[in-house]
N, C-alpha and C positions, 0 to 999 in steps of 0.2 A: 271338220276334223275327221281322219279317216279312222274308222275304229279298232283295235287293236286283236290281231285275227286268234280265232280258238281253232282247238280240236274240240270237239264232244265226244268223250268217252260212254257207250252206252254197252247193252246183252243182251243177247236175246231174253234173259231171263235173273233173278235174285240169284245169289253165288255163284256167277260166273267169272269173278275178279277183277270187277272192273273196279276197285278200292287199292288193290294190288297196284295195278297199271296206272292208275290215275296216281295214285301216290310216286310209284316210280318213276311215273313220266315227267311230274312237276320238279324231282329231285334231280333226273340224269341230265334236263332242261337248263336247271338252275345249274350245276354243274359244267354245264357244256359254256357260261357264258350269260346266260338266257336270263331276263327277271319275268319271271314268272307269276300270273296271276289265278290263283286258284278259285274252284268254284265248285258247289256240288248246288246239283235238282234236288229242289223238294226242303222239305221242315228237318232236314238230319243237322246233330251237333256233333256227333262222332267226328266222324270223317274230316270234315273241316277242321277238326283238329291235328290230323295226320297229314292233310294237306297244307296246312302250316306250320309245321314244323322242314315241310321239305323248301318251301317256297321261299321260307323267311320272312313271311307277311303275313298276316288273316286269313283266314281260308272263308271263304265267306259264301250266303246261299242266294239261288235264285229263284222264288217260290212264287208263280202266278197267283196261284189259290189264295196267299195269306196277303201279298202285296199287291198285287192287281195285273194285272197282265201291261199295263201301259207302264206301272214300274221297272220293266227286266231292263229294258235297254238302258235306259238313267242307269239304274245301279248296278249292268255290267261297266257301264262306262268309267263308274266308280273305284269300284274294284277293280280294274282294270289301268287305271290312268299310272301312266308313268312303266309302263310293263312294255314287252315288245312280244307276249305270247300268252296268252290263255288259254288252261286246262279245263273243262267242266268234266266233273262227275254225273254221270246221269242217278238215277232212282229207278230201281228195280227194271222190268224191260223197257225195253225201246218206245213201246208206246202204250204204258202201262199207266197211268196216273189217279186219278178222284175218280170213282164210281160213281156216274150218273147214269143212269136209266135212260136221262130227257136227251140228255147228251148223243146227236147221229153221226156226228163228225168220225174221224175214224183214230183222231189225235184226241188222247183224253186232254182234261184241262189240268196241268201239273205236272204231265209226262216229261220226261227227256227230249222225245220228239216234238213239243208244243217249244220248248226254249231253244233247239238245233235252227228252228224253223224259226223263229222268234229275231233270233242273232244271226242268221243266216249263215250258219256255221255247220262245215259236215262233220259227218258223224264216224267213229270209227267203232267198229262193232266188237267187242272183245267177247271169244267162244270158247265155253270151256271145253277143251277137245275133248274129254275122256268119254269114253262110248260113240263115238263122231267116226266116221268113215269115210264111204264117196257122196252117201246123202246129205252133207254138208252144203253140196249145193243147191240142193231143193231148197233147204233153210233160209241160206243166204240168196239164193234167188226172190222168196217169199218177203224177206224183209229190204229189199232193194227196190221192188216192185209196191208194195202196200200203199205207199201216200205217195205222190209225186213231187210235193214240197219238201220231201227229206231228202237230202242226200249225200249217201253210204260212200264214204268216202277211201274205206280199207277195212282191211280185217285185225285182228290180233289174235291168235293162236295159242291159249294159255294152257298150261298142265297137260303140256306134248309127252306121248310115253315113249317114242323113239326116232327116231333119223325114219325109218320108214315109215313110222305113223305121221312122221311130218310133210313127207312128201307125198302121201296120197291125201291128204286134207290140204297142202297147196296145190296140187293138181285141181282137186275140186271147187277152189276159190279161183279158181285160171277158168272154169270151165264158165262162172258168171261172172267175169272177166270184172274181177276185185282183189285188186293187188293186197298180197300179203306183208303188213307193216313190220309182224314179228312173230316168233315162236319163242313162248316161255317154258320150259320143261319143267316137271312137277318137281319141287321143291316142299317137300313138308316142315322145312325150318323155318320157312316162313310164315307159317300162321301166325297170326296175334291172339292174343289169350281174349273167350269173348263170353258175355256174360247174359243174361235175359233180355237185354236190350240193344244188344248188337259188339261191337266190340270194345273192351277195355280201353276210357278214354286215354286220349295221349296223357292228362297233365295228370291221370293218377299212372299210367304207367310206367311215368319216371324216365329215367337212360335208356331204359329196355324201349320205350316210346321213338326214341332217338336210333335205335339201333335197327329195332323191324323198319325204318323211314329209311336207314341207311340200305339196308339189305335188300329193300325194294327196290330204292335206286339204282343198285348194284345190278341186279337181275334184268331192269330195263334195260338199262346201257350194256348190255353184251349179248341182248337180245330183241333188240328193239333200232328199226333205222330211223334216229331221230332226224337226221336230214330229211327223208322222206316225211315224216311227219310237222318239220316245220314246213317243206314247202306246199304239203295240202291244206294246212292252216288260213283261214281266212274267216270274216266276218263281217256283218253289213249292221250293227248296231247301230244307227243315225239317230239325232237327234241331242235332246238337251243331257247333261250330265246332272245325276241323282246329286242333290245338295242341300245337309240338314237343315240350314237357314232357310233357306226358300220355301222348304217342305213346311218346317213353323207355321210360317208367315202363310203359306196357303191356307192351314190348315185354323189360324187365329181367322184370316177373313170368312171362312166358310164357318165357323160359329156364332160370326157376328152378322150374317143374312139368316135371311128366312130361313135357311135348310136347317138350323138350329134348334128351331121348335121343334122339329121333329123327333129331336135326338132327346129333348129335355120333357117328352110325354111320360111322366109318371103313368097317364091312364092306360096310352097302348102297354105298357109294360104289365099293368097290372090284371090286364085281360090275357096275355098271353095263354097259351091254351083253351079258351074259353069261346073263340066264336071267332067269324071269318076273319074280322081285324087281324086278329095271331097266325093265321095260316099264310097272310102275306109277307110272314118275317122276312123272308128270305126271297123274295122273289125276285132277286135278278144280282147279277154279279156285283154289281155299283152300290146295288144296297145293302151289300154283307159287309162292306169297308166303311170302319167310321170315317174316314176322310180323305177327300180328293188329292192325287195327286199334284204338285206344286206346277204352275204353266210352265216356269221359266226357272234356271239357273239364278245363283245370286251373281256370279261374277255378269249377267244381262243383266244385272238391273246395278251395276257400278258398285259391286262390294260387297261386302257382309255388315252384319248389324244384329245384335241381341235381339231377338223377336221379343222377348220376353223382358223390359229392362226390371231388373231389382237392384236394391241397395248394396247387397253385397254376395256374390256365389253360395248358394246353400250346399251343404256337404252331404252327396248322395252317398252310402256305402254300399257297395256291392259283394257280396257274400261272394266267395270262390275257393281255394280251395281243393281238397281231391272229391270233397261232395257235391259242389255247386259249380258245374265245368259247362252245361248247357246254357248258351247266351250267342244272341250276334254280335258286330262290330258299329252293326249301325245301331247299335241300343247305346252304346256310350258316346257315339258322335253327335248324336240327338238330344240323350243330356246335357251334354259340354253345350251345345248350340244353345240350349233352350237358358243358359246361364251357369247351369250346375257344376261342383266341383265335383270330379268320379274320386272315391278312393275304396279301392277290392283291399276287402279284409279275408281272414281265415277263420270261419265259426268254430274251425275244431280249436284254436289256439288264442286267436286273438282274441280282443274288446273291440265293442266298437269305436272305429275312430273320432277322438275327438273333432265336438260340433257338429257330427251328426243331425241332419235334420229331415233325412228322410232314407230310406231302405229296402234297395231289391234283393230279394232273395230267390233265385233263378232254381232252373233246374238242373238236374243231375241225379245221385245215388246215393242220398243219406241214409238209403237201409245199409248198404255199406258199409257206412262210416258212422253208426248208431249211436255206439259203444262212443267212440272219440266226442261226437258234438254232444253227446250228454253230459260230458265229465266237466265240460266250460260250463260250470253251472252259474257265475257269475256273468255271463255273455245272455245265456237264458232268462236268468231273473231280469240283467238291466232291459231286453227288449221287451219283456212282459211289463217291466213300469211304464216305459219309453209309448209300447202301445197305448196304456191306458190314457197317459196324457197327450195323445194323440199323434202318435209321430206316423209319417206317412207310409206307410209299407206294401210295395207290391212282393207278391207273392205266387210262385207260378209253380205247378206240381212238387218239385222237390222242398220247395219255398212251404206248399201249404203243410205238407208232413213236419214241417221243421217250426211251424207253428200253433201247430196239434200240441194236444196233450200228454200223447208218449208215441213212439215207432215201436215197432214188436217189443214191447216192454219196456224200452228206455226212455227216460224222461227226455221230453222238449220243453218248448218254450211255453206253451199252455195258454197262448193267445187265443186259440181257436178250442173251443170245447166238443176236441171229438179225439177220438183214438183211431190208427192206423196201423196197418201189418200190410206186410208182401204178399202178395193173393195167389189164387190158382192159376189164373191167366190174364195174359197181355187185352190191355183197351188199348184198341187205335183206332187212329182214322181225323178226317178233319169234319169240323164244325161249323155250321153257320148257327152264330149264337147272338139273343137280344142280353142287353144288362137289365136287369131284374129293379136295380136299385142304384140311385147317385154313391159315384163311387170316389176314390183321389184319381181315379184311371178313365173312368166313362161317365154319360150321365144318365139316368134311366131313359132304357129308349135306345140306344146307341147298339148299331146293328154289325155286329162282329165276324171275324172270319179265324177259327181258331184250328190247333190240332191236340190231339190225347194221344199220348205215348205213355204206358205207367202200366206195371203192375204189382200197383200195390193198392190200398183201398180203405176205404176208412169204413173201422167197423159199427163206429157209433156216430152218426151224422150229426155238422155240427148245427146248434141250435139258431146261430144268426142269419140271418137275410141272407138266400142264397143270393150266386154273383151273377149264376148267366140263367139261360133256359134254350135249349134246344130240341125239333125234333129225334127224334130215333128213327134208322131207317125201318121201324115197326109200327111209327107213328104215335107214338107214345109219347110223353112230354118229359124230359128230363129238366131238372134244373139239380145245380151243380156249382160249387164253392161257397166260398163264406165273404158277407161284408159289414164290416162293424168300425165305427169310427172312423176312422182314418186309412182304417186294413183294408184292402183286396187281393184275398187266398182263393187260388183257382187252380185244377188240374188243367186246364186249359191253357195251352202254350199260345202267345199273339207275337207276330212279327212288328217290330214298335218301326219300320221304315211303313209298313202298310197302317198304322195308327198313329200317326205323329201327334195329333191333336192328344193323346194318352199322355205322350211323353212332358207336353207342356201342361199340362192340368195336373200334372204331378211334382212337377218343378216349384210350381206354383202354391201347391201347397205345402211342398219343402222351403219354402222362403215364408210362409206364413208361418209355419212352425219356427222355423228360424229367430225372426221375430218377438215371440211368443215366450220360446224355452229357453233356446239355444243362447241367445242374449240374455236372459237374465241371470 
């Protein structure tokens, strides 16, 4: 099957607008005709939200670090199938990605340029013009030249200040002979409103969400030669297509062999920091991902099939929302696969949905929305019984604040015995993290690959079984979230297409709850 061809939108550098473009470009795309498959680099939820709203589909991520580098292609294929052009967003510069030291390559691992090269898809460079002159082409020379598996396939010319500043920066894109795709002239109506964490997601922006999507659009399409950008489009992504059944089913047999023990060492877990054992957490990229990806497709193996068979679909609820907007696409397709029924509620409004028998509560911005998800104090009290009698709950940064004991003074759900506030500054960065303790998601021992995006912090640490343990790049041992009963609350974001084996251990104990509560 021949792959479905992208552009890779990337910059030399953070704010150069390539969120602008890429949004625009997926709209004036879809507009023109075109079904459009969006895509951004790296662990962002924003974005992918503004990319779906233009595309009319998912906007969905391609993250080596959290899902393996042998995932991209499957689940562009995914994302991709049924489309006749795909957009990717890159992540910060061109070939900016995971800070590794060990790392000599010239392409980090997570970059823009690692998934260009990946999908075999060029790249179109968006430059903020402002301050840019004839040295533009030293620039553009420098990053046309740097890796010779990339290749720069055109320019984009963003926040032009006049007819003459545009033709002396296309002169100078002529000079390292890189066609210029567009000039966008500075528009300050188009900002989007942006907040600690990047910009104000679509689904709490509301019409206004819809309107910056349209306006973006607008701006591509009258400055932008999409012809010429569809006929540089192309891609070489081969191979099997990403499919949650199969992934299962890989991921049930690699449990059920030897590599299993591995994962089920309470004792390496409990050495962790303690002597050589712990220092090989992380030693190698295969051993940061609890589980392999799947060999083959299920439509190769004649069909699909419950991996997971139960008696009757367990009712997952998914928290969503204007505070709970951070999630992938392939987190619900992996549910449903694995048996489960999905139903998104609203913590600020609703109850939980009847038959609930198990519960993610994703990330987002509950400092936000404090005030609101306090005032459901009947939605709080039933998830603090629900826990106690063990109902299954993941819980991922915005998830664990919301299962704390208060956010800057308002009451939450009071599962977790700790308190949290909005902090001084931003934690980032990704993680190779061991699980501390059997959890409904891992089992101790289970060697992770995560990211921290939050600023906010807990000021009283909670008292149960922390969830992970990682170096610091200081070398210090952190350990970090809470697990108690049936709960796993963690600052730590995990891509569930790169942990499928999470997703079925979780199902699973949503049908034992089931079972248990829910039926009687």
């Amino acid at each position: 099957m021949v792959s479905v061809p992208a552009v890779v939108i990337a910059a030399p550098a953070s704010g150069s607008g390539k969120t602008t473009v890429a949004t625009g470009l997926i709209g004036a795309l879809r507009r023109a005709g075109h079904r459009v498959a969006p895509f951004k680099v790296g662990p962002d939820y924003i974005d992918p939200g503004y990319h779906g709203l233009a595309a009319g589909r998912p906007g969905r991520n391609l993250d080596p670090v959290l899902c393996g580098a042998e995932r991209m292609a499957p689940l562009y294929r995914h994302g991709s199938a049924g489309c006749d052009i795909a957009v990717v967003e890159g992540v910060m510069g061109l070939f900016d990605g995971r800070i590794d030291e060990n790392n000599a390559e010239p392409i980090a691992e997570g970059s823009t340029a690692q998934i260009a090269a990946m999908l075999g898809a060029p790249v179109i460079l968006v430059v903020d013009a402002r301050g840019h002159s004839q040295s533009l082409a030293a620039l553009l020379h420098g990053f046309a030249t740097y890796d010779s598996g990339i290749r720069l396939g055109g320019v984009i010319l963003n926040r032009v200040g006049s007819e003459r500043h545009e033709q002396v920066l296309r002169a100078a894109c002529d000079r390292v002979g890189l066609p210029v795709l567009g000039a966008l002239p500075r528009l300050a109506e188009l900002a989007v409103p942006s907040r600690h964490l990047g910009l104000i997601t679509a689904a709490e922006h509301g019409s206004a969400a819809q309107s910056a999507v349209d306006a973006m659009s607008d701006l591509v399409a009258a400055h932008v030669d999409l012809a010429a950008v569809v006929a540089l489009a192309t891609a070489d992504a081969a191979g099997t297509t990403w499919d949650p059944v199969a992934e299962l089913r890989a991921a049930a047999s690699l449990r059920s062999g030897s590599a299993a023990a591995s994962f089920g060492s309470g004792s390496a877990a409990a050495s962790f920091g303690t002597g050589s054992a712990a220092a090989s957490f992380a030693s190698g990229p295969a051993a940061a991902r609890s589980d392999a990806p799947a060999a083959e497709s299920t439509s190769a193996r004649g069909g699909s099939a419950d991996p997971t068979p139960l008696a009757a679909a367990p009712v997952i609820a998914v928290a969503g929302g204007a505070a709970f907007t951070f999630g992938y696409a392939e987190h619900r397709e992996l549910l449903e696969a694995a048996g489960a029924r999905v139903v998104v509620f609203d913590p600020a409004f609703d109850e939980l949905p009847t038959g609930t028998a198990g519960l993610v509560i994703p990330g987002g911005f509950p400092e936000e929305h404090a005030a609101a998800l306090a005032a459901n104090v009947p939605l709080l009290t039933s998830i603090a019984e629900q826990a106690r009698n063990g109902l299954p709950i993941h819980a991922e940064c915005a998830g664990l604040l919301y299962l704390a004991r208060s956010l800057d003074g308002h009451r939450m759900a009071g599962v977790i015995d700790a308190d949290a506030e909005f902090g001084p500054r931003l934690t980032l960065g990704y993680r190779d993290a061991v699980a501390l303790t059997d959890s409904v998601l891992f089992p101790a021992g289970a060697r992770v690959r995560g990211h921290e995006f939050h600023r906010t912090r807990l000021t009283t640490p909670a008292t149960a079984p922390a969830a992970w343990a990682w170096r610091a790049p200081t070398g210090d041992t952190v350990r970090e979230g809470a697990t108690l009963a049936n709960v796993h609350a963690s600052y730590l974001h995990t891509h569930p297409a790169g942990n499928p084996g999470s997703i079925a251990r979780f199902v699973t104990a949503a049908a034992e709850y089931a079972r248990s509560y829910v039926a009687a």
